[in-house]
C-alpha positions in Angstrom: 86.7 93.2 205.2 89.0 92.1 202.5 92.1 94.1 202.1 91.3 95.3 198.4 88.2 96.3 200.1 90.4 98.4 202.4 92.2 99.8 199.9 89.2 100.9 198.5 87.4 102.9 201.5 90.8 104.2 202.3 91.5 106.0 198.9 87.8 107.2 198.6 88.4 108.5 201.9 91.2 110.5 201.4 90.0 112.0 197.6 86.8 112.6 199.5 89.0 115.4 201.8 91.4 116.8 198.8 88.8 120.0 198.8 90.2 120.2 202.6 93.4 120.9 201.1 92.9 122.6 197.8 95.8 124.8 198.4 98.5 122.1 198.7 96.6 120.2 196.1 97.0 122.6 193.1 100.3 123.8 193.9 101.5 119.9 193.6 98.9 119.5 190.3 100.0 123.0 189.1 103.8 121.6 189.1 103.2 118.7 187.2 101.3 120.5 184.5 104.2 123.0 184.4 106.6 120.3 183.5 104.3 118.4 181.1 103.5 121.6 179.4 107.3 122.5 179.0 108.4 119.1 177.7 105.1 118.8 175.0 106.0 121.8 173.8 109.6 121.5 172.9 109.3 118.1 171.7 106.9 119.4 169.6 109.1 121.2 168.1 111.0 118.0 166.9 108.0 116.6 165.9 106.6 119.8 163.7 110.1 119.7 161.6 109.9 115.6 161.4 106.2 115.7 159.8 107.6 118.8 157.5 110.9 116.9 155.9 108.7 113.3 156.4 105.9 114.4 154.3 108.1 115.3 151.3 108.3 113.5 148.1 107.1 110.3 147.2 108.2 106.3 147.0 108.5 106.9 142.8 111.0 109.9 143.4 114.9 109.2 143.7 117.7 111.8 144.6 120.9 111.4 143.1 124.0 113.1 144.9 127.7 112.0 144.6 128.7 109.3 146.6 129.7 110.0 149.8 127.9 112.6 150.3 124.9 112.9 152.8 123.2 116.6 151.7 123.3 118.3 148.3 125.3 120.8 150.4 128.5 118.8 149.7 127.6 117.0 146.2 129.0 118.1 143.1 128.1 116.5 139.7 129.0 117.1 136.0 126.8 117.7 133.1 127.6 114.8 131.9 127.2 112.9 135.1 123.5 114.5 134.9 122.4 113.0 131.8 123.8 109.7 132.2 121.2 109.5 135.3 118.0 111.1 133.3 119.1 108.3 130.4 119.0 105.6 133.1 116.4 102.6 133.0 113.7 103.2 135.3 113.0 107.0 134.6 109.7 108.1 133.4 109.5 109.3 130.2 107.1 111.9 129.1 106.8 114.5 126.3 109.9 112.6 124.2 111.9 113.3 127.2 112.9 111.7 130.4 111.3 113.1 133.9 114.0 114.4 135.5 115.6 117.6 137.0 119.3 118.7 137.3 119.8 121.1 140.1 121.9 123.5 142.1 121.3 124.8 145.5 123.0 127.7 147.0 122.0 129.3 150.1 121.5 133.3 150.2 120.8 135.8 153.4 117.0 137.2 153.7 116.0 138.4 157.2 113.8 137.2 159.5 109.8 139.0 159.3 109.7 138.3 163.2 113.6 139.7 164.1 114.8 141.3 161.3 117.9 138.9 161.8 119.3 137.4 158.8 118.7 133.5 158.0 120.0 131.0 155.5 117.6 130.7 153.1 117.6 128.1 150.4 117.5 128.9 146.7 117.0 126.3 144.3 117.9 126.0 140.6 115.7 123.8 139.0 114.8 122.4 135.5 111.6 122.9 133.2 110.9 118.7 134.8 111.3 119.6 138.2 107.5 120.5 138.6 106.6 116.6 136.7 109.1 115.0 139.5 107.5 117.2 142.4 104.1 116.6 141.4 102.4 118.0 144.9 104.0 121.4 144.0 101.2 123.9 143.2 101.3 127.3 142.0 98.7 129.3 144.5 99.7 132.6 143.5 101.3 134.5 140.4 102.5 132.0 137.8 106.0 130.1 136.9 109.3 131.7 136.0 110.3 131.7 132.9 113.1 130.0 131.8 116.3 132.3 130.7 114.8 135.3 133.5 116.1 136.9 136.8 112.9 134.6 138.1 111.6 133.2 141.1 108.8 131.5 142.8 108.8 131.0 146.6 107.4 128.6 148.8 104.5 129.7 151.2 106.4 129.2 154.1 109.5 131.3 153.1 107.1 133.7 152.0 105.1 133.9 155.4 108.9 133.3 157.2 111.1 136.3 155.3 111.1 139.7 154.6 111.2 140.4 150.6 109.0 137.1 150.0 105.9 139.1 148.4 104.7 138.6 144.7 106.3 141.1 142.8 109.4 141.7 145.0 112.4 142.7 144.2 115.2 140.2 145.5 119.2 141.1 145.2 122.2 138.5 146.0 125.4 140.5 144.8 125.1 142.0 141.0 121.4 139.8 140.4 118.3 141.0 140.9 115.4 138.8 141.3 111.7 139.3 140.8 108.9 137.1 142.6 106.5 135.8 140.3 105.1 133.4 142.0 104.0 131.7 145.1 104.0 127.7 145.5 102.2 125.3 148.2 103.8 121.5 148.3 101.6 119.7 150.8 103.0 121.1 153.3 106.9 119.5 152.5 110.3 121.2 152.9 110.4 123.1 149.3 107.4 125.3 150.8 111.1 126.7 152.6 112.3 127.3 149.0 113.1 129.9 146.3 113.3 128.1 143.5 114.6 129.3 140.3 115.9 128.4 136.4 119.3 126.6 137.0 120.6 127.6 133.9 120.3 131.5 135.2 121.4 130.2 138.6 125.1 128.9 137.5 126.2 131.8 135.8 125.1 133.9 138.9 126.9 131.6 141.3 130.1 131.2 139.3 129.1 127.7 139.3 130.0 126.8 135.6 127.9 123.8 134.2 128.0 121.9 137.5 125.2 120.3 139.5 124.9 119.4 142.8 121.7 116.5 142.5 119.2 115.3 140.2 115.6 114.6 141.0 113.7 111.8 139.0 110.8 110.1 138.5 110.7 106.6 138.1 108.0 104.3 135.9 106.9 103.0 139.3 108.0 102.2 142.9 109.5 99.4 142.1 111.4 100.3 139.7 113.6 102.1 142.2 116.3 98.9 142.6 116.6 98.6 138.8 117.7 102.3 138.4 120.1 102.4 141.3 122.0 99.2 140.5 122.5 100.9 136.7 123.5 103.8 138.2 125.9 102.5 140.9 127.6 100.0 138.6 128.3 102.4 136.4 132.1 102.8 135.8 131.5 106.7 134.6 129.7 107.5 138.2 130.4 107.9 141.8 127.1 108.3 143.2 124.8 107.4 145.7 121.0 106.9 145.4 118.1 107.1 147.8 114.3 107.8 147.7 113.3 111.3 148.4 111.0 110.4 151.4 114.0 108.6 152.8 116.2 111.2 151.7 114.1 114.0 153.7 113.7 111.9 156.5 117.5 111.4 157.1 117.8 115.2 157.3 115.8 115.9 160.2 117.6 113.4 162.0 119.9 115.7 163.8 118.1 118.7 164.6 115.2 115.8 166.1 117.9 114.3 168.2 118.6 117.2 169.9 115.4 119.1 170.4 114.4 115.3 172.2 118.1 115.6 173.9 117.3 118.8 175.1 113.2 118.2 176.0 113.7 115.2 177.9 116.8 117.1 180.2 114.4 120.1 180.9 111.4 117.9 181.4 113.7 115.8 183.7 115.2 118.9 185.6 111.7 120.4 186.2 110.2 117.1 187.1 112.8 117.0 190.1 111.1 120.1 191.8 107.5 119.0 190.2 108.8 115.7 192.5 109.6 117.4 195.7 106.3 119.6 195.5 104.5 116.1 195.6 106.5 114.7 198.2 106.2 117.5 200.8 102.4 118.1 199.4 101.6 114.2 200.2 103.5 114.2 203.7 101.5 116.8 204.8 98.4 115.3 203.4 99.9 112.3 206.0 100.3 114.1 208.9 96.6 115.8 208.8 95.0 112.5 208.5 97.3 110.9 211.6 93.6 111.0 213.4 92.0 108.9 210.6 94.7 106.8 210.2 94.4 105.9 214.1 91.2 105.3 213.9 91.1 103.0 211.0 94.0 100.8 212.1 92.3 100.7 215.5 89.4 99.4 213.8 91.8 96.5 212.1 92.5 98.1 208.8 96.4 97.3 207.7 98.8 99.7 207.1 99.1 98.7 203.6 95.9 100.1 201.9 96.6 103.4 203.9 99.7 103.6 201.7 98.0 102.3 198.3 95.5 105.7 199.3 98.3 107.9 199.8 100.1 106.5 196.1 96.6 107.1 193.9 95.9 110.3 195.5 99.4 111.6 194.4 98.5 109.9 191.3 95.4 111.5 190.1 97.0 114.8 191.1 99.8 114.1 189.0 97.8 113.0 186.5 95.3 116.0 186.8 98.1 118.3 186.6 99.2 116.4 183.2 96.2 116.4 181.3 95.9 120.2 182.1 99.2 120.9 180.9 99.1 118.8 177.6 95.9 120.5 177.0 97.4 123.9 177.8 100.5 122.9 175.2 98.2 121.8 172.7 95.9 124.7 172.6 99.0 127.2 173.0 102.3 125.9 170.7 99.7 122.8 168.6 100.1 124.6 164.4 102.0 127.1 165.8 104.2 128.7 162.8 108.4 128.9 163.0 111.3 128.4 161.1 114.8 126.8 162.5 118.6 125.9 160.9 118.4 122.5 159.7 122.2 121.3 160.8 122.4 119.3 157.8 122.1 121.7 155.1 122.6 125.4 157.3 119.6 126.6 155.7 116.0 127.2 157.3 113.4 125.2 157.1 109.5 126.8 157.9 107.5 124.3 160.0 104.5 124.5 162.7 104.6 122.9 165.9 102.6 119.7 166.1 101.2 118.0 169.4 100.5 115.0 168.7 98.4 112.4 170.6 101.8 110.5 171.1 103.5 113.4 172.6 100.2 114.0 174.9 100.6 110.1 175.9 104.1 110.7 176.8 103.2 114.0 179.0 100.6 111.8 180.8 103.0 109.2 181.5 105.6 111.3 182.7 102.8 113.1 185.3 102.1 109.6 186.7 105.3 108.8 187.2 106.4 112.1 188.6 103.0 111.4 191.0 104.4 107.9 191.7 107.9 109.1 192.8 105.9 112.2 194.8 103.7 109.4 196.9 106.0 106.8 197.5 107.7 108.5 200.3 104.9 109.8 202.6 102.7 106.2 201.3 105.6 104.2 203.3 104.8 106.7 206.0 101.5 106.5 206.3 101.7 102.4 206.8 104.3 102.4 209.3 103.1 104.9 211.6 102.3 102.8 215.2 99.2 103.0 216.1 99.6 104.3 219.4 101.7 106.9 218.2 98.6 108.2 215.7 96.2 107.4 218.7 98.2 110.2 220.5 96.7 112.5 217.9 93.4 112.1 219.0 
């Protein structure tokens, strides 16, 4: 008999007498699927508030902040400043006017529906254009402000996140009261996180003057993207710096992703060490109740090599029972799961739902098979190197 041959009654063998040790068995599967499930679910996280920032705006859409800047947090701009960008070449024109929206953003305390605790919340100022330039936005409930009113509409996921997010609320920041008139959906995006508002109501409130802190355009196409930004960067009356809004979006949850996948991958990697150990002392004792049948097979001229490729896929299809269980159990437990978290990079909350994705449940596997791998090598170099008369002395 070939040795691939060997290898292949050895491991049926031994999977053959697993139900012998069901016991040992699950508590090594159960380990691994604890540790997948842990590390799919927090890096789920990451990949929920990703897919939220990632699927807002659209390739035509530019941002405009002042140079140097890398949030609308820190950008200031001018009135001035503001209309030399809507004036630019590039921008969309429609109804006689350019297609493009001035705005503030401040941040203001609501608390939490789930906690009570307060949260940053973003309110935004906008223009009448902002809802040509966001095109996805969609009123689902109530209607618009109105322009020159104590006004706002709310996205669906501050409303579902905050306390005081219901049409018809009444809303107070200092000396302003603020009614909700309206609820918006925006495919899902980050301004679904948003109170927006009339900007010209929101300066005054905020003792912010005629200042701006970005402006939000639509362009005549895609491609027209480079011809705006070299008009507006050569400009000798401006300082500012110009990005597409997907790209925009997308640099934001840069952070907050890189340490959710910091922190996933040093959990997953701390439990994996005892998921690791559970294997090991699992598969060596799987090796010392089969010292009889590995006696009798190398007495009857089987190597001590596919006795150890037996021992490494057993501990692999544990492992890798124990991963699809547990990226199963993440998916049907955390998978569009509802939250809200601090983006670091503007201090404000953003509303998201977890997402387990097939990549994340590719990962999980991988990281079971290799936690079965390290769990089997041990006892698999065992198994071949036991003498044969010492296993004979079993019998």
């Amino acid at each position: 008999m070939n040795w691939f041959a060997q290898c292949a009654v050895v491991t049926l063998m031994y999977l053959r007498t697993i139900p012998r040790r069901v016991g040992a068995s699950l508590a090594a599967a159960v380990g691994v699927a604890g540790v997948v499930a842990v590390m799919v679910a927090v890096l789920s996280i990451a990949e929920g508030f990703h897919a939220t920032l990632a699927r807002t705006g659209s390739a035509d859409t530019a941002v405009v902040l002042r140079s140097g800047t890398d949030s609308e947090m820190s950008s200031v701009l001018t009135l001035d400043q503001t209309r030399i960008v809507a004036d630019a070449p590039g921008v969309r024109r429609a109804g006689g006017g350019p297609v493009a929206s001035a705005e503030l953003y401040v941040i203001v305390d609501l608390p939490k529906r789930s906690t009570g605790t307060e949260a940053n919340v973003p309110l935004r100022g906008v223009e009448p254009a902002a809802f040509e330039v966001r095109d996805r936005v969609r009123i689902v409930e109530g209607r618009r402000f109105e322009a020159g009113r104590n006004e706002i509409i709310a996205g669906v996921g501050a409303a579902r996140e905050f306390e005081g997010v219901d049409l018809g609320g009444a809303l107070r920041w200092g000396e302003n009261e603020w009614t909700v008139v309206g609820l918006f959906e925006a495919n899902g995006g980050i301004s679904e996180s948003e109170l927006w508002c009339d900007v010209k109501i929101l300066q005054p409130a905020y003792r912010r003057g005629t200042s701006f802190q970005s402006v939000y355009t639509k362009l005549t196409s895609a491609e027209a993207f480079d011809e705006f930004k070299d008009a507006l960067t050569t400009d000798p009356r401006l300082q500012v710096k110009v990005i597409r809004e997907p790209e925009y979006f997308a640099s934001q949850s840069e952070l907050l992703y890189g340490i959710v996948l910091g922190l996933g991958t040093l959990v997953a990697a701390l439990m994996g060490v005892g998921a690791v150990f559970g294997a090991i002392n699992t598969m060596y004792s799987a090796v010392a109740a089969r010292s009889r049948e590995i006696a009798t097979l190398r007495a009857l001229g089987f190597g001590g090599g596919p006795a150890a490729v037996a021992v490494l896929i057993e501990s692999l299809v544990l492992a890798m029972a124990g991963g699809l269980v547990g990226g199963v159990g993440a998916y049907l437990a955390f998978n569009g799961y509802e939250a809200a978290t601090l983006n670091w990079q503007s201090f404000s909350q953003v509303a998201f739902a977890f997402r387990v994705t097939p990549r994340l449940m590719l990962a999980g596997l991988v990281a079971s098979l290799l936690m079965g791998l390290l769990g089997g090598l041990f006892p698999a170099v065992r198994a071949a190197r036991v003498p044969v008369i010492v296993a004979l002395r079993e019998l």
